[in-house]
C-alpha positions in Angstrom: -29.6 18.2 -3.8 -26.2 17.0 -2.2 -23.8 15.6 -4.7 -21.4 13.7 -3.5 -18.5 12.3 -5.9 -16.8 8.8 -5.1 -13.4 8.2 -6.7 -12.1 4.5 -6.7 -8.5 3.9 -7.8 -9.1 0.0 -7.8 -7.3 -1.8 -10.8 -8.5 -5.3 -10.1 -12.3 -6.6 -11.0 -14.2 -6.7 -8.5 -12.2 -4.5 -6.4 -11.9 -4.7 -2.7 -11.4 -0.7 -3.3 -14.7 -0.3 -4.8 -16.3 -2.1 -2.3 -14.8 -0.2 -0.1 -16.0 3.3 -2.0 -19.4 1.8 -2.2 -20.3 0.8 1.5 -18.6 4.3 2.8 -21.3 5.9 -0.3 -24.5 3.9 1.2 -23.1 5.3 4.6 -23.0 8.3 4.1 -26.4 8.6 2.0 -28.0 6.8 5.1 -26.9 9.2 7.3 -27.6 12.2 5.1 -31.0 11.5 5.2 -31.7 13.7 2.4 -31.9 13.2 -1.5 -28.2 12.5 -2.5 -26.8 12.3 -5.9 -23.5 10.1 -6.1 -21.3 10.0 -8.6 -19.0 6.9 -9.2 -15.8 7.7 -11.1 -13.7 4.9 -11.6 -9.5 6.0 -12.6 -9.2 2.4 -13.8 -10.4 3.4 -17.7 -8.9 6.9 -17.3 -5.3 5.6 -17.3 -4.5 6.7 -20.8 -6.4 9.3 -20.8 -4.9 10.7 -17.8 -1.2 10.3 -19.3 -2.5 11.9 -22.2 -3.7 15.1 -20.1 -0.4 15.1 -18.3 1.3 16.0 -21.9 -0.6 18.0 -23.2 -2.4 20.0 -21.1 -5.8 19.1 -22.1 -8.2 16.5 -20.5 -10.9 15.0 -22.9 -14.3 12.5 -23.4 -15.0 10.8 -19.9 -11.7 12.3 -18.3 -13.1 16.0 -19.0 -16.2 14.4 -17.5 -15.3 12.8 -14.1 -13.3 16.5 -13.5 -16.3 18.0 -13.9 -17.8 15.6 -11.6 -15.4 16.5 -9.1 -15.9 20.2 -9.9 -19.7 20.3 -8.8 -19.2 17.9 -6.1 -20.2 18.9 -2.4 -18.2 16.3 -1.0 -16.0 13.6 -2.0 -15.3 9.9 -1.4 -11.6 9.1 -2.1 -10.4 5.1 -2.0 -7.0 3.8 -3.3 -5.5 0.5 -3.2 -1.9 1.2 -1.5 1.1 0.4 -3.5 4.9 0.4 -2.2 3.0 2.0 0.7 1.4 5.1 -0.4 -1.5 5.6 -2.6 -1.4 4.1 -6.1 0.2 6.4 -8.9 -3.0 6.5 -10.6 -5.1 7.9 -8.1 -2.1 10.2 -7.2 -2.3 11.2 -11.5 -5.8 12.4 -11.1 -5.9 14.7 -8.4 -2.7 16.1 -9.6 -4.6 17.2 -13.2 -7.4 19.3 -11.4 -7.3 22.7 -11.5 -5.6 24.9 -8.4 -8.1 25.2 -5.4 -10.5 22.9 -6.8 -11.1 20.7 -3.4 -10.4 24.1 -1.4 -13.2 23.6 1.9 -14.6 20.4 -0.1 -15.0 18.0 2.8 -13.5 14.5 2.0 -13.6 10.7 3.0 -10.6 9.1 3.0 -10.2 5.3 2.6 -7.4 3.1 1.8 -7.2 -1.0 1.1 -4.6 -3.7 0.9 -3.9 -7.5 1.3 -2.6 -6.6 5.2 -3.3 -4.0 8.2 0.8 -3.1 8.4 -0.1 -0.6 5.6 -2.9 1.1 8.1 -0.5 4.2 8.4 -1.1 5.2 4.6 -4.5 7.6 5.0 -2.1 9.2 7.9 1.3 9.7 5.9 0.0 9.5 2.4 -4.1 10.6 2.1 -4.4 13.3 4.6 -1.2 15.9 4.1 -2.1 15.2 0.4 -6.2 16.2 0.7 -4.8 19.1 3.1 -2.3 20.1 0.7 -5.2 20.5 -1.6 -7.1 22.5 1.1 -9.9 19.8 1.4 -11.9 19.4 4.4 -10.2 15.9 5.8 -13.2 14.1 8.1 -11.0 12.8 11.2 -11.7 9.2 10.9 -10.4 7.5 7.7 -11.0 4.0 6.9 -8.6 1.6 6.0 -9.4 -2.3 5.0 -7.5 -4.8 5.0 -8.4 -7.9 3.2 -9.5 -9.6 6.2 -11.6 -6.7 7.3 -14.3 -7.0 5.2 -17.2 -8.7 6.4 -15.8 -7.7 10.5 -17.7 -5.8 12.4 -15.3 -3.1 13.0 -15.3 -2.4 10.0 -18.6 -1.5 9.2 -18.5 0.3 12.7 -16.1 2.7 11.1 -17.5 3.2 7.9 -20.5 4.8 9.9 -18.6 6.7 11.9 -16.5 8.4 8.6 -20.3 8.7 7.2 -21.7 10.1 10.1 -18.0 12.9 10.3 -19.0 13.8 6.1 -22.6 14.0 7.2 -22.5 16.3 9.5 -19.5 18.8 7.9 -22.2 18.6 4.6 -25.2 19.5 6.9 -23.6 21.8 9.0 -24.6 19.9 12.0 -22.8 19.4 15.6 -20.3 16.3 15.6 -21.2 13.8 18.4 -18.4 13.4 20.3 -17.2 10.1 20.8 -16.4 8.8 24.3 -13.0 8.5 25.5 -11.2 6.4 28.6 -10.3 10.0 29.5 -14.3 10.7 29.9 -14.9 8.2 32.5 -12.1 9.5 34.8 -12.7 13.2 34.3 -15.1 13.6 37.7 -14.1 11.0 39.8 -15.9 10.2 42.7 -14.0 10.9 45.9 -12.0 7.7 47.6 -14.2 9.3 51.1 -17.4 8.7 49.2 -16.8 5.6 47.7 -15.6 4.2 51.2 -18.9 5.4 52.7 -21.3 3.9 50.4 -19.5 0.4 51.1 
């Protein structure tokens, strides 16, 4: 069975970041279409724990826990809120506590959210060099919401897309490519033949 872990960095409840983590998760189980296992871990209650592991060395109770949920993932789901345009300290915290080449080929889902589009740019300069540091398997699209996004229909035109990239790095299958402007101008048809079917 496919396990696939979903972190959410929200702080706030509800959280517009584990919305976020959730409708990327039914995404990507709907275009699986296999038996999927997902795992939720929420960094929200791990704060102290986290700063604890950061001094000594040692993670523990449901922090020892969501690691190992990471550990035997197949694929992960990342979301943070951004703060002072990045991703939030917390969610930084936990992926710096897991062991050396745990996410090494691990494809991952990257999604970001915040109260306004100008912080788009985060999964791009923040999420991505950080997951490839890591040597994670980055899906090309990454989604970003702003607060006015949910409920658009680009959004959720996205979301599926992302799904469909983490699908088909987890089942090995082709990516469909997506059609470009280029595409339509690649074999023209010749000025002489257009003027003689006028």
């Amino acid at each position: 069975m496919t396990r696939i872990a979903v972190i959410s960095a929200g702080l706030s409840v509800p959280s517009s970041t584990r919305l976020l983590a959730d409708r990327l998760a039914d995404a990507t189980v709907a275009a699986l279409h296999e038996p999927v296992e997902v795992d939720v871990v929420e960094l929200r209650p791990l704060a102290h724990p986290l700063a604890d592991h950061l001094l000594t060395g040692f993670p523990s109770g449901e922090l020892a826990e969501a690691i190992e949920t990471v550990r035997r993932a197949d694929a992960l789901i990342v979301v943070t809120p951004v703060f002072s345009a990045s991703y939030s300290g917390l969610f930084k915290t936990f992926f710096d506590v897991l062991e050396p080449d745990t996410l090494a080929g691990v494809p991952v889902l990257i999604g970001a959210t915040a109260g306004t589009a100008r912080h788009s740019l985060v999964l791009e300069h923040a999420l991505r060099p950080l997951f490839t540091y890591l040597h994670a398997t980055v899906v090309p699209t990454g989604v970003f919401a702003a607060s006015e996004d949910f409920g658009e229909a680009g959004l959720q035109s996205r979301i599926e897309r992302a799904a469909g990239e983490l699908g088909a790095l987890l089942t090995g299958a082709p990516r469909q490519r997506v059609r470009t402007v280029e595409d339509e101008f690649a074999d023209p048809t010749p000025f002489e033949d257009l003027l003689r079917g006028a």
